[in-house]
C-alpha positions, 0 to 999 in steps of 0.5 A, a space after each residue: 288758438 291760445 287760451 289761458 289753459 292747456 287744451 287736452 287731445 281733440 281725437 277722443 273715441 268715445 261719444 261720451 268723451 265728445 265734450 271732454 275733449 275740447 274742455 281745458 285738463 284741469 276742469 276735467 279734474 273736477 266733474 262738478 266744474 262748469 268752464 262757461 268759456 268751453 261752452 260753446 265749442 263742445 255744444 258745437 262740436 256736439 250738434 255737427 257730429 250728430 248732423 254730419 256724422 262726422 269722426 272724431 278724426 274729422 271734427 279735430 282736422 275741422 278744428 284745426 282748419 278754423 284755427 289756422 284760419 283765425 290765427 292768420 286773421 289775429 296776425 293780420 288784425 292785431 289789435 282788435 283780436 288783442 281785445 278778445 277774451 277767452 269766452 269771446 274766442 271760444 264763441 267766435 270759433 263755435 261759430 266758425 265751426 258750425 257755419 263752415 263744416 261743410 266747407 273744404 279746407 283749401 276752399 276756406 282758406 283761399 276766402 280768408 286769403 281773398 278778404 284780406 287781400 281785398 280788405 281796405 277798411 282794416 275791421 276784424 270780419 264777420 262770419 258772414 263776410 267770410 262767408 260770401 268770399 266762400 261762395 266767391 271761391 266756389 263761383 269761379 271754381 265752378 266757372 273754371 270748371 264749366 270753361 275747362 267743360 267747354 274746351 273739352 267738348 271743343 276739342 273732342 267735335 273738332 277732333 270728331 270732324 277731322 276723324 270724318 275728314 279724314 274718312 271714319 265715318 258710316 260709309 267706310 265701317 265695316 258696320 254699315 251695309 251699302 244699298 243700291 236703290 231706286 227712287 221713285 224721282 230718278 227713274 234710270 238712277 240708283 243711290 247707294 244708301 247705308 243701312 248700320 247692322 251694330 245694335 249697339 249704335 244710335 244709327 241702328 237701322 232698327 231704331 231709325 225706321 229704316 231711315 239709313 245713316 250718312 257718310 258725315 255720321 260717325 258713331 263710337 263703335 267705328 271699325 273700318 272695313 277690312 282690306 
């Protein structure tokens, strides 16, 4: 951002120095010089240091992602950011600073890019149009993740059915003890039942009541039987 002044060294150390370091070199000279056009950004940088904890490190790289965001806007809308004054700039940047620290740096500049690209009226926009190009970004971000989500645990069932398919289940692990019993239905019949012995298993025998397991059933602790 270009103001009338040099602006000295964003990465004071210093807590004292927070407000020192936005203002232009030659107030700095004179302690008794209150620059209005300064204002605003060191009270903002202030307020997001004491709420986000935020070092001097990172409040410059904030600093920096804001500025790189306007300067693609005043090539994008000349003439109106000609029409700007330093105080007004320096309001408009406080303003950024504090509404977007929370958000990422790519995440910002993908809604810059999209607001241009779908701007049709040409007016220098207001934060909170930025804003909701924001939460456009996270919104399909997030739709891309629950997607990717989906064809992951598409991939992992089927997966998990083929390795049932091709015989890794409960009746071939070396885990899984065979029974021979009658049932009360089936007077000259035996089944053979399967009853899991890995206390580490969902199919334990001792937390299913007894219940057994399947042959279609196939548990993360699979190991086959030993030939």
């Amino acid at each position: 951002m270009q103001h009338n002044s040099q602006i000295i060294d964003l990465d004071a150390s210093s807590n004292n120095e927070n407000q020192a370091a936005l203002v232009p070199a030659n107030t700095i000279s004179d302690p008794n010089i209150i620059d209005s056009n300064i204002y605003h950004v060191a009270t903002a940088r202030n307020r997001i240091m004491r709420k986000s904890l935020i070092s001097d490190a990172q409040f410059a790289e904030l600093y920096r992602t804001i500025t790189r965001a306007h300067l693609r806007l005043r090539v994008e809308y000349p003439t109106q950011s000609r029409n700007f004054d330093n105080s007004e700039w320096d309001a408009l940047e406080a303003s950024w600073l504090e509404l977007f620290c929370d958000v990422e740096p790519e995440i910002l500049h993908e809604a810059v890019i999209r607001f241009i690209a779908k701007d049709r009226k040409g007016y220098w926009p207001n934060s909170g149009q930025i804003m909701g190009a924001v939460e456009d970004v996270l919104a399909d971000l997030e739709k891309q993740r629950r997607e990717q989500q989906s064809r992951q645990e598409a991939e992992q069932l089927k997966r998990y059915y083929q390795r049932i398919k091709n015989g890794e289940n409960c009746g071939t692990c070396r885990h899984c003890e065979h029974k021979k019993e009658r049932q009360p239905w089936l007077i000259n019949e035996a089944t053979t039942k399967l009853y899991c012995q890995n206390p580490k298993s969902y199919k334990f025998h001792g937390n299913t009541g007894g219940r057994g397991t399947a042959a279609s059933i196939l548990c993360d602790f699979y190991e086959p039987i030993p030939h």
